[in-house]
N, C-alpha and C positions, 0 to 999 in steps of 0.2 A: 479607449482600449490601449492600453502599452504591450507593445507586442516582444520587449526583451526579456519577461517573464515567463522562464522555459516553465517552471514550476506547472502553469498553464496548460502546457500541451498532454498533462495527463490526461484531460478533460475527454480528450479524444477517444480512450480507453473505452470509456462509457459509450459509446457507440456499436460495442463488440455486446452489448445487453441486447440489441436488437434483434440475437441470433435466436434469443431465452422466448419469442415468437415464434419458430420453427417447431418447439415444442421440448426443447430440450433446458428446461428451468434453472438450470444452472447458473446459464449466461447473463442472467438477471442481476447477479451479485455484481455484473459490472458498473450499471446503474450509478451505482457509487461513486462511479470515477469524475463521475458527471458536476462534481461539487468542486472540480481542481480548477473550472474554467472560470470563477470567481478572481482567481490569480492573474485574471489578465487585467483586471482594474490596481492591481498591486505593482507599485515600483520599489523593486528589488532593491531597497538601499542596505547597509552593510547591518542592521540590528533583522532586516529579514532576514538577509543571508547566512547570521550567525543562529535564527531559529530553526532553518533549514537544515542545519551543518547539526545540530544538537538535539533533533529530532530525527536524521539519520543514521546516527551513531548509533543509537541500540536498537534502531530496527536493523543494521544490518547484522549485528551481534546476537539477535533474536532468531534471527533468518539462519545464521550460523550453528549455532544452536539445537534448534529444528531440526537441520539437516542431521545434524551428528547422530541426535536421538531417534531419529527414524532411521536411519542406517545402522546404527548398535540394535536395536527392535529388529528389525527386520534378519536382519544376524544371529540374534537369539532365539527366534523363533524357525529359524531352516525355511520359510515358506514366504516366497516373493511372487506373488501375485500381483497381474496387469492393476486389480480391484485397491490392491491392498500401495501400488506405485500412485496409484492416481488421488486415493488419497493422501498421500505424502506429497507430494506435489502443491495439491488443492490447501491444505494446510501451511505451508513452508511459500506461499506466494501472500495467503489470505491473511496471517497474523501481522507478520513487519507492515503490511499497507494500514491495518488498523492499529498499531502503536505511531508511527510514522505519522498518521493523519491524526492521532489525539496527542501526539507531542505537542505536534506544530499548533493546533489549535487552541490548544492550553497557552501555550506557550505568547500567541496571539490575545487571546483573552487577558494576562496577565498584565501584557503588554498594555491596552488598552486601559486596565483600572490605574496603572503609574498616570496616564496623561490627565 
């Protein structure tokens, strides 16, 4: 286990799935997160770190994005509901984590057919 790979401590996230038992199924999409703890077998040298760097850039530009269009929506429509915040939330957290996590994995994959 190499434990300088922060990437890793998403891993952790996926622990918040356990709430998705209580009864409230949502919390189940955290699950997900549970795939980051793979990363602690991974040392962080400079071509991860540049997949890292190039997989975050348009998730956060996406996240960016997001927010813009559900705030102009939300603005055009006069009507801001807790129902209608929570989904914009839920959306504007849940997109950037799945491009972010199929960058990087591409990005890995690719990697792996060069060697």
């Amino acid at each position: 286990m190499y434990i300088n790979n922060k990437l890793a401590y998403l891993g952790f996230l996926g622990l918040i799935g356990l709430i998705g038992f209580t009864g409230n199924y949502y919390f189940f999409g955290f699950f997900g997160f549970l795939v980051y703890f793979r990363y602690f077998k991974v040392i962080p040298d400079e071509l991860f770190k540049e997949n890292v760097r190039r997989a975050a850039s348009p998730s956060f530009f996406i996240s960016i994005s997001i927010s813009a269009l559900i705030a102009g929506y939300g603005a055009l429509i006069n009507s801001i509901s807790t129902q209608y915040l929570a989904a914009g939330l839920a959306i504007n957290f849940a997109v950037p984590i799945f491009v972010f996590t199929g960058i990087l994995v591409y990005s890995e994959i690719r990697e792996a057919g060069e060697e």
